[in-house]
GULUMKOL-923139 format. One record per residue: x, y, z of N, C-alpha, C, O, CB in turn. Coordinates in steps of 0.1 Angstrom, whole numbers, plus 5000, padded with zeros to 4 digits. Glycine has a CB too. Example, Ala and Ser with C-alpha at 12.3 -4.5 7.8 and 13.67 -1.06 7.14 Angstrom:
REM residues 2
513249435078512349555078513249675078514249675085511349555090512849785071513749895071512950005079513450115080514149945057
REM end
This chain:
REM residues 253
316812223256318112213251318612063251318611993260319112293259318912033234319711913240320711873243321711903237319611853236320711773256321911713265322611673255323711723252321611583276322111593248323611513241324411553235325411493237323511433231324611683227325611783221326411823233327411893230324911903214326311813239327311853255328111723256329111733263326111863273327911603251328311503254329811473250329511393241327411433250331111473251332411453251332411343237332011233239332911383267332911383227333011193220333911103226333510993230333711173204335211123227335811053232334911013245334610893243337111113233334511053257333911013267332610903262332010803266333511143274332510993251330910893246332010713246331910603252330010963221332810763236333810623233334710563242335410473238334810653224334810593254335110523264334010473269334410363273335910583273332310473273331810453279331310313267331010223274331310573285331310303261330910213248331910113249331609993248330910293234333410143251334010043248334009923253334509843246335010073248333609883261333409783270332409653261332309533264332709853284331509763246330509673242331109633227330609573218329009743243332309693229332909673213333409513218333709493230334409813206333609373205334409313208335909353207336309443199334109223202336809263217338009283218338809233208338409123204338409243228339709293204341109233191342009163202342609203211342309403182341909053198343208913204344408903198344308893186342808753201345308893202346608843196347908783205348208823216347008963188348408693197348808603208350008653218350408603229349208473202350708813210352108833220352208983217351409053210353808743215353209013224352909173222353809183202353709253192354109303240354409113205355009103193354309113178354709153167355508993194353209053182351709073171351809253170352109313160349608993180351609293179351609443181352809503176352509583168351609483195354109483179355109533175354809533161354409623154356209483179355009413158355009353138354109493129354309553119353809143135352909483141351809603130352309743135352409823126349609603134352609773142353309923144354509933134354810033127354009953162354909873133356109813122355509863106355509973101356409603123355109773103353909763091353309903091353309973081352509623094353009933101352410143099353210233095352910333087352110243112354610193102355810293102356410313089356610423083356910253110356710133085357510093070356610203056357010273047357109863065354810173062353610213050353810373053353510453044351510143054354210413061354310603058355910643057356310753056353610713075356210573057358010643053358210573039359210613032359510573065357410483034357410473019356710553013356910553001357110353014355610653017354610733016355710883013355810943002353410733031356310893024357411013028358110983016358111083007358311013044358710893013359810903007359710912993360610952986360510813010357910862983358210862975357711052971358111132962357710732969356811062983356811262986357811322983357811412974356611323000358611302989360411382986361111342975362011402970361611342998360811242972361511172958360511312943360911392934360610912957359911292945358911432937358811542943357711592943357411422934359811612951359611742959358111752963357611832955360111882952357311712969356311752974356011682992355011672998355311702963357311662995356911663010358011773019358611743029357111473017358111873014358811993021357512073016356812053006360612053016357512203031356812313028356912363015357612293007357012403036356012523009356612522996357512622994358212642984355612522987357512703005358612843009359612773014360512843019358012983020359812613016361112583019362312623007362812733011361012423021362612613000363612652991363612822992364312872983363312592975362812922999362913052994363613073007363813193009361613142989364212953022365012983029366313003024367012943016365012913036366513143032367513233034369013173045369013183057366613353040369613133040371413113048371913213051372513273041372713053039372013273063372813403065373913313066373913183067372413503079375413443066376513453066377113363079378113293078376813593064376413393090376513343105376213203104376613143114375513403116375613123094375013023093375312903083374812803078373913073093376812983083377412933069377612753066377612713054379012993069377712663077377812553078376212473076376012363072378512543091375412573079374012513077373412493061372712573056373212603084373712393058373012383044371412373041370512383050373512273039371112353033369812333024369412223031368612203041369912303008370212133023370112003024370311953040369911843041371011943014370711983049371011983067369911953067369611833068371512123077368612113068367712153066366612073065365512073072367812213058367211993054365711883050365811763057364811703059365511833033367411713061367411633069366811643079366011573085368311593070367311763082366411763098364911773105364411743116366811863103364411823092363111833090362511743093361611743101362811853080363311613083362311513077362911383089362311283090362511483056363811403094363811373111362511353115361511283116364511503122363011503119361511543128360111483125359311413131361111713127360211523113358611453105358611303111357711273119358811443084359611183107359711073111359211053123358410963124360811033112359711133133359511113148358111123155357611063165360411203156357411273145356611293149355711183142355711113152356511433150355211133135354610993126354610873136353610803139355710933112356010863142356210723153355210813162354010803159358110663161355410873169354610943183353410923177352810843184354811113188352810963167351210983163351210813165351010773176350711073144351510743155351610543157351210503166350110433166352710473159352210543180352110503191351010543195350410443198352910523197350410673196349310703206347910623199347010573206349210883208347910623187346710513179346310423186345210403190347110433167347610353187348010233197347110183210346510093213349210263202347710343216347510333228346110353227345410263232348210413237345610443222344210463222343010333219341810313222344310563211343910263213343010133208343110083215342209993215343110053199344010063228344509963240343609863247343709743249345010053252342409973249341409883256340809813250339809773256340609933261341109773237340209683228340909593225340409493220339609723217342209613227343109463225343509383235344109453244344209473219343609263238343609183245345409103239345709053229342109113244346009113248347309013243347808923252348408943263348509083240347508773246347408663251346908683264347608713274348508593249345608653263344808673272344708803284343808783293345008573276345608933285346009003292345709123287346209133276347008983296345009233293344909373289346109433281347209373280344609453302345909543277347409543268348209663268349209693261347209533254347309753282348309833294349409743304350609763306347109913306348209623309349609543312350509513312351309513321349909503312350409433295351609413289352609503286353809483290351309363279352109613278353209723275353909813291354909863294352309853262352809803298353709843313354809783320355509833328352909843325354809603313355509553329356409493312355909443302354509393347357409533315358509463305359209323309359409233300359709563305359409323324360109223327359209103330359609003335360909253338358009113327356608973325356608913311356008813309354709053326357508993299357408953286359008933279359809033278356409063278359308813276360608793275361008833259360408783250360908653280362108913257362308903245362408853234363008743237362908923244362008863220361808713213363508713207364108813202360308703199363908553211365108503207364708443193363908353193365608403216365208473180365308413167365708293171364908203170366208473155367208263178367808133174366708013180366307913175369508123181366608093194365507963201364207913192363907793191364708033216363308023185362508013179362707943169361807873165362008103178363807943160363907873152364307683154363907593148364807953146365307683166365507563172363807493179363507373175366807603185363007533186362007513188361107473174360407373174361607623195361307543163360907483155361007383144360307333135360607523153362207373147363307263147362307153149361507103142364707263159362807153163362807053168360806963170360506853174363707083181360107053166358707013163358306953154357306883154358007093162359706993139359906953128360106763131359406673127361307053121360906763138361706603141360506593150360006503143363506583149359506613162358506493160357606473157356906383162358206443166357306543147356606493135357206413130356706303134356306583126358006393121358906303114358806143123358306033119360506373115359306183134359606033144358406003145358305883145360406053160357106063147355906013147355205953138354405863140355306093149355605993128355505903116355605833114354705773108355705903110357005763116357905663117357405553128357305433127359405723119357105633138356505523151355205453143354905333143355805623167354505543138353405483132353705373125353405263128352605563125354605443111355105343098355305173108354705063109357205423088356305203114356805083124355604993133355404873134357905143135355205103139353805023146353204893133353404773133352305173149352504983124352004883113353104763107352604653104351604983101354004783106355004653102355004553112355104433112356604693101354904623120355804473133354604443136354704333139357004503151352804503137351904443135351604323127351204223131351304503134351804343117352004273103352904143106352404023104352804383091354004163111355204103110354803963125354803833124356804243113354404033138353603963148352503873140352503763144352904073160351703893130350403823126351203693118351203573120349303933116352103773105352703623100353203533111352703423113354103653090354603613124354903483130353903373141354103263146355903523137352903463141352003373147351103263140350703163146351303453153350903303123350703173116351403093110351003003103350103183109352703123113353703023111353702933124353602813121355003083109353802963136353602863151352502823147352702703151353402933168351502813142350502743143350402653137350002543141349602793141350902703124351102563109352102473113352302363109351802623092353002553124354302453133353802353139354202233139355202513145352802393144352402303157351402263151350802223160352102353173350902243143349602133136350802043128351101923128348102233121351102093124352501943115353001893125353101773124354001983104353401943133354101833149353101723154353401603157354401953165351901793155350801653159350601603148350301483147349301683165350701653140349901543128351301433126351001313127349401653107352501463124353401393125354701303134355501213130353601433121354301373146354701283162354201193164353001183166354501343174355001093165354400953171354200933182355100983189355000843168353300873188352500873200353700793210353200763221351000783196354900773208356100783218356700923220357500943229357200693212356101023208357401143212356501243219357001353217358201223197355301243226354801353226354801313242355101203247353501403216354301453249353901463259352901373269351701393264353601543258352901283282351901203288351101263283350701213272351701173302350301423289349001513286348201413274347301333273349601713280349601463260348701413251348601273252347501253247349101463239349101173255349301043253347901023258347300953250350500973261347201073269346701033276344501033268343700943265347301133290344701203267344101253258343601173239342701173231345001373260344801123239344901013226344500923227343900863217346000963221344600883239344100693243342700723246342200633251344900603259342000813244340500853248339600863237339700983233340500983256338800813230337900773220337500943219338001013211336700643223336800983228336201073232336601243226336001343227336201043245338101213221338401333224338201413208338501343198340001343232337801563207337301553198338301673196338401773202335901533197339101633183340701713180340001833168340701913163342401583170338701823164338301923156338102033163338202143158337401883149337502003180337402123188338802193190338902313188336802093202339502133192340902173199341702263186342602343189341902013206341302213170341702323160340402443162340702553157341802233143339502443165338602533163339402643173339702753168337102483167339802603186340602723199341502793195341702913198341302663212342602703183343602763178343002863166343902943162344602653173342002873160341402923150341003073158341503173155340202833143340003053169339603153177340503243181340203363179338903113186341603233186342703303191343703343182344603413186343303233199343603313166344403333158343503453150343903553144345003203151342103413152341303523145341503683154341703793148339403463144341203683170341903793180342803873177342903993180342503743190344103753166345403853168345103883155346003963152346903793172344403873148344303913134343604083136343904193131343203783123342704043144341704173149342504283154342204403150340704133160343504263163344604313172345304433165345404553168345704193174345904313151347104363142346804483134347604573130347604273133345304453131344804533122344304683123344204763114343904473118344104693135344504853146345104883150345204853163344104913155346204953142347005013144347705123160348805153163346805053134346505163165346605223178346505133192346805163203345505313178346005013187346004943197347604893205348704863199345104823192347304893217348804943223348404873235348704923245349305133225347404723234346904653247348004533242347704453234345004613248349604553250350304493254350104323257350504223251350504563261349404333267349204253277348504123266348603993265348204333291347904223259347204133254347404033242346603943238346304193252348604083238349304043226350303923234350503813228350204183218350703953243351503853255350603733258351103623259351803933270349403763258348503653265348403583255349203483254347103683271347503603243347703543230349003443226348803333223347603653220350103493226351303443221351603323226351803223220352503533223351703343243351903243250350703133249351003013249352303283263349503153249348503043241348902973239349102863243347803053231349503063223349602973209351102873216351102753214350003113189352002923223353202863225353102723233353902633235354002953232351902743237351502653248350702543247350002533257350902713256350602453239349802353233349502273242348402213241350202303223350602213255349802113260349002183272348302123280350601993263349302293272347802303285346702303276345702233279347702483297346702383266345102393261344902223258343702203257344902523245345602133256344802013255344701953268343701893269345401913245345701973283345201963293344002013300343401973310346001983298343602123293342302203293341302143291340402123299342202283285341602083274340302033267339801883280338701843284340701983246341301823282340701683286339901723303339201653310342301553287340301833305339601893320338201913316337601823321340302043327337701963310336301933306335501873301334201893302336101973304336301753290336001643293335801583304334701583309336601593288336601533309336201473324335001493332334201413336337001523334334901643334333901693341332501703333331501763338334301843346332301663322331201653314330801473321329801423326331601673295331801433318331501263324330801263337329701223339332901173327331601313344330801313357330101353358329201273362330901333367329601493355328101513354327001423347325801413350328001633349327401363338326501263330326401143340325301093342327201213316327301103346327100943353326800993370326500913379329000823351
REM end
Protein backbone atom coordinates (compact mmCIF):
# COMPACT_ATOMS: atom_id res chain seq x y z
CA UNK A 1 0.00 0.00 0.00
CA UNK A 2 1.06 3.27 -0.77
CA UNK A 3 2.08 5.68 2.19
CA UNK A 4 1.94 8.72 0.30
CA UNK A 5 -1.86 8.91 -0.54
CA UNK A 6 -2.38 8.96 3.26
CA UNK A 7 -0.41 11.96 3.18
CA UNK A 8 -2.42 15.40 4.31
CA UNK A 9 -1.71 18.19 1.38
CA UNK A 10 -1.94 20.90 3.34
CA UNK A 11 0.48 18.95 5.88
CA UNK A 12 2.55 17.99 2.80
CA UNK A 13 2.53 22.10 2.36
CA UNK A 14 3.45 23.08 5.65
CA UNK A 15 6.28 20.77 5.80
CA UNK A 16 7.79 22.26 2.43
CA UNK A 17 7.27 25.68 3.31
CA UNK A 18 10.28 26.45 4.93
CA UNK A 19 11.94 25.56 1.24
CA UNK A 20 9.79 27.94 -0.67
CA UNK A 21 11.51 31.53 -0.97
CA UNK A 22 9.92 34.14 1.23
CA UNK A 23 7.73 37.25 -0.28
CA UNK A 24 9.36 40.62 1.33
CA UNK A 25 7.69 43.69 1.72
CA UNK A 26 8.57 46.62 3.44
CA UNK A 27 5.24 47.36 5.89
CA UNK A 28 2.23 45.74 6.58
CA UNK A 29 0.76 48.35 4.55
CA UNK A 30 2.28 46.61 1.31
CA UNK A 31 -0.25 43.94 2.61
CA UNK A 32 -3.13 46.02 3.27
CA UNK A 33 -2.77 47.91 -0.31
CA UNK A 34 -3.02 44.12 -1.99
CA UNK A 35 -5.94 42.85 0.12
CA UNK A 36 -7.36 46.11 -1.04
CA UNK A 37 -6.55 45.52 -4.81
CA UNK A 38 -8.41 41.80 -4.22
CA UNK A 39 -11.41 43.22 -2.67
CA UNK A 40 -11.76 46.47 -5.26
CA UNK A 41 -10.93 43.24 -8.30
CA UNK A 42 -14.15 41.05 -6.94
CA UNK A 43 -16.70 43.70 -6.19
CA UNK A 44 -16.09 45.09 -9.67
CA UNK A 45 -16.53 41.36 -10.73
CA UNK A 46 -19.93 41.36 -8.39
CA UNK A 47 -21.10 44.35 -9.62
CA UNK A 48 -20.77 44.07 -13.19
CA UNK A 49 -22.66 40.23 -12.32
CA UNK A 50 -25.65 42.17 -10.93
CA UNK A 51 -25.51 44.89 -13.38
CA UNK A 52 -26.64 41.74 -15.95
CA UNK A 53 -28.71 39.80 -13.38
CA UNK A 54 -26.45 37.00 -13.16
CA UNK A 55 -25.08 37.25 -9.63
CA UNK A 56 -28.44 36.32 -7.64
CA UNK A 57 -29.49 32.68 -7.47
CA UNK A 58 -31.88 31.84 -10.28
CA UNK A 59 -35.14 30.97 -8.17
CA UNK A 60 -34.31 34.28 -6.58
CA UNK A 61 -37.10 36.25 -8.23
CA UNK A 62 -39.67 33.19 -7.84
CA UNK A 63 -39.37 34.43 -3.95
CA UNK A 64 -42.51 34.54 -2.39
CA UNK A 65 -43.52 37.89 0.14
CA UNK A 66 -46.01 36.71 2.52
CA UNK A 67 -48.58 39.13 3.88
CA UNK A 68 -46.57 39.00 7.45
CA UNK A 69 -43.65 40.18 5.59
CA UNK A 70 -44.99 43.05 4.08
CA UNK A 71 -42.05 45.58 4.70
CA UNK A 72 -39.65 43.07 3.22
CA UNK A 73 -38.96 43.80 -0.26
CA UNK A 74 -37.28 42.21 -3.27
CA UNK A 75 -34.97 44.50 -3.48
CA UNK A 76 -34.17 44.43 0.82
CA UNK A 77 -33.51 40.88 -0.28
CA UNK A 78 -30.76 41.47 -2.72
CA UNK A 79 -29.27 44.00 -0.58
CA UNK A 80 -28.92 41.78 1.92
CA UNK A 81 -27.74 39.07 0.08
CA UNK A 82 -25.18 40.78 -1.66
CA UNK A 83 -24.03 42.09 1.96
CA UNK A 84 -23.47 38.91 2.90
CA UNK A 85 -21.81 37.89 -0.36
CA UNK A 86 -19.35 41.00 0.30
CA UNK A 87 -18.46 39.77 3.69
CA UNK A 88 -18.19 36.43 2.97
CA UNK A 89 -15.32 37.38 -0.16
CA UNK A 90 -13.43 39.70 2.67
CA UNK A 91 -13.35 36.50 5.08
CA UNK A 92 -12.29 34.18 2.11
CA UNK A 93 -9.31 37.34 1.32
CA UNK A 94 -8.33 37.28 4.58
CA UNK A 95 -7.81 33.65 5.21
CA UNK A 96 -5.63 33.49 1.62
CA UNK A 97 -3.71 35.84 3.48
CA UNK A 98 -3.28 34.19 6.32
CA UNK A 99 -2.59 31.09 4.74
CA UNK A 100 0.28 32.62 2.76
CA UNK A 101 1.56 34.10 6.13
CA UNK A 102 4.42 31.98 6.42
CA UNK A 103 5.90 32.97 3.30
CA UNK A 104 5.84 36.55 3.80
CA UNK A 105 8.19 38.31 5.58
CA UNK A 106 7.36 42.19 6.54
CA UNK A 107 10.19 44.32 6.95
CA UNK A 108 12.16 41.87 8.09
CA UNK A 109 9.56 40.19 10.65
CA UNK A 110 7.28 37.11 10.31
CA UNK A 111 3.92 38.28 9.37
CA UNK A 112 1.91 36.57 12.32
CA UNK A 113 3.91 39.01 14.20
CA UNK A 114 3.13 41.84 12.66
CA UNK A 115 -0.64 41.36 12.15
CA UNK A 116 -0.75 40.10 16.04
CA UNK A 117 0.88 43.00 17.86
CA UNK A 118 -0.85 46.21 16.59
CA UNK A 119 0.75 48.52 18.99
CA UNK A 120 4.57 47.55 17.34
CA UNK A 121 3.18 49.11 13.94
CA UNK A 122 2.16 52.71 13.90
CA UNK A 123 -0.54 53.94 11.74
CA UNK A 124 0.32 55.43 8.48
CA UNK A 125 -0.08 59.37 8.78
CA UNK A 126 -0.67 60.93 5.05
CA UNK A 127 0.18 64.43 6.32
CA UNK A 128 3.59 63.22 7.96
CA UNK A 129 4.38 61.15 4.89
CA UNK A 130 3.79 63.70 2.74
CA UNK A 131 5.82 66.43 4.88
CA UNK A 132 8.70 63.78 5.09
CA UNK A 133 8.64 63.90 1.61
CA UNK A 134 8.66 67.28 1.50
CA UNK A 135 11.21 67.77 3.08
CA UNK A 136 13.73 65.07 1.20
CA UNK A 137 12.47 67.13 -1.73
CA UNK A 138 14.47 70.34 -0.16
CA UNK A 139 17.69 68.34 0.40
CA UNK A 140 18.08 67.43 -2.57
CA UNK A 141 17.64 70.83 -3.88
CA UNK A 142 20.08 72.45 -1.11
CA UNK A 143 22.50 69.74 -2.15
CA UNK A 144 22.69 70.77 -5.23
CA UNK A 145 23.16 74.13 -4.58
CA UNK A 146 26.01 73.21 -2.02
CA UNK A 147 27.60 71.62 -4.83
CA UNK A 148 26.73 74.52 -7.63
CA UNK A 149 28.48 76.87 -4.83
CA UNK A 150 31.24 74.58 -3.82
CA UNK A 151 32.43 74.83 -7.59
CA UNK A 152 32.12 78.75 -7.82
CA UNK A 153 33.93 79.81 -4.78
CA UNK A 154 36.50 77.12 -5.99
CA UNK A 155 36.82 78.95 -9.11
CA UNK A 156 36.46 82.28 -7.49
CA UNK A 157 39.52 81.18 -4.57
CA UNK A 158 41.80 80.19 -7.86
CA UNK A 159 41.22 83.70 -9.72
CA UNK A 160 41.94 85.54 -6.29
CA UNK A 161 44.90 83.78 -5.77
CA UNK A 162 46.33 84.73 -9.30
CA UNK A 163 45.60 88.02 -8.83
CA UNK A 164 48.02 88.13 -5.29
CA UNK A 165 50.47 86.73 -7.27
CA UNK A 166 50.53 89.12 -10.31
CA UNK A 167 50.26 91.68 -7.15
CA UNK A 168 53.18 90.73 -5.61
CA UNK A 169 55.45 90.19 -8.74
CA UNK A 170 54.69 93.94 -9.85
CA UNK A 171 55.49 95.12 -6.26
CA UNK A 172 59.04 93.64 -6.58
CA UNK A 173 59.55 94.36 -9.92
CA UNK A 174 58.62 98.00 -9.05
CA UNK A 175 59.71 98.83 -5.31
CA UNK A 176 62.69 100.54 -4.87
CA UNK A 177 65.24 99.07 -2.88
CA UNK A 178 64.35 101.89 -0.04
CA UNK A 179 60.69 100.63 0.16
CA UNK A 180 60.96 97.06 0.82
CA UNK A 181 61.67 95.02 3.66
CA UNK A 182 65.62 94.61 5.46
CA UNK A 183 64.79 90.51 4.60
CA UNK A 184 64.71 91.67 1.12
CA UNK A 185 67.30 94.44 1.20
CA UNK A 186 69.56 92.06 2.41
CA UNK A 187 68.85 89.12 0.05
CA UNK A 188 69.29 91.97 -2.90
CA UNK A 189 72.68 93.01 -1.92
CA UNK A 190 73.72 89.29 -2.46
CA UNK A 191 74.98 88.47 -6.11
CA UNK A 192 74.07 85.00 -5.32
CA UNK A 193 70.55 85.15 -5.02
CA UNK A 194 68.79 83.53 -7.65
CA UNK A 195 65.04 85.34 -8.07
CA UNK A 196 64.20 82.79 -10.90
CA UNK A 197 64.06 80.11 -8.08
CA UNK A 198 61.99 82.10 -5.77
CA UNK A 199 59.31 82.63 -8.99
CA UNK A 200 59.55 78.94 -9.62
CA UNK A 201 57.99 78.39 -5.44
CA UNK A 202 55.31 80.81 -6.34
CA UNK A 203 54.55 78.74 -9.55
CA UNK A 204 54.65 75.36 -7.49
CA UNK A 205 52.08 76.45 -4.95
CA UNK A 206 49.94 78.20 -7.39
CA UNK A 207 49.90 74.93 -9.57
CA UNK A 208 48.56 72.95 -5.77
CA UNK A 209 45.74 75.36 -5.68
CA UNK A 210 44.86 74.95 -9.21
CA UNK A 211 44.83 71.04 -8.47
CA UNK A 212 42.78 71.77 -5.21
CA UNK A 213 40.05 73.87 -7.06
CA UNK A 214 39.53 71.54 -9.62
CA UNK A 215 37.91 68.78 -7.15
CA UNK A 216 35.21 69.68 -6.29
CA UNK A 217 34.84 67.28 -3.13
CA UNK A 218 37.89 68.22 -1.78
CA UNK A 219 36.92 69.72 1.56
CA UNK A 220 40.94 69.70 2.90
CA UNK A 221 40.43 73.12 4.56
CA UNK A 222 43.50 73.30 6.20
CA UNK A 223 44.97 73.07 3.20
CA UNK A 224 43.64 75.83 1.30
CA UNK A 225 44.65 78.05 4.52
CA UNK A 226 48.18 76.94 4.27
CA UNK A 227 48.52 77.74 0.60
CA UNK A 228 46.88 81.27 0.97
CA UNK A 229 48.90 82.39 3.69
CA UNK A 230 52.17 81.27 1.53
CA UNK A 231 51.11 83.21 -1.20
CA UNK A 232 50.39 86.25 1.50
CA UNK A 233 53.59 85.83 2.87
CA UNK A 234 56.44 86.78 0.64
CA UNK A 235 59.02 87.78 2.88
CA UNK A 236 59.45 84.61 4.79
CA UNK A 237 59.60 82.52 1.68
CA UNK A 238 62.52 84.89 0.64
CA UNK A 239 63.82 84.69 4.34
CA UNK A 240 63.63 81.06 3.47
CA UNK A 241 65.36 81.09 0.27
CA UNK A 242 68.29 83.28 1.89
CA UNK A 243 68.37 80.43 4.81
CA UNK A 244 69.51 78.01 2.47
CA UNK A 245 71.60 79.95 0.82
CA UNK A 246 73.67 80.49 3.70
CA UNK A 247 73.78 76.98 4.65
CA UNK A 248 74.91 75.89 1.16
CA UNK A 249 77.94 78.36 1.85
CA UNK A 250 78.99 76.82 4.76
CA UNK A 251 78.87 73.65 3.75
CA UNK A 252 81.03 74.56 0.76
CA UNK A 253 83.75 76.58 2.75
Amino acid sequence: MDKSKDINPMENLNTQKDSFPKISVDSRYDIEFLKNQFKNSIKKICDEMEKDNNLYPQNFDDIQITKKRKRVTKDKLKKKWRNELDQTMNEWIEQIFKMAGPNIVIGGENYEEVFNTEEAHEPLDANLAKTLTDLDKQISLLQIEISEQRRKYSEAIKKMTIQEINIKNKEIKKTKINDVSPSIIEIDDDTEVNWKSVQQKYDKILNKVGELTKNENNENNNAYSLLISKLKNIDDMIINYKEEISNKKQKQS
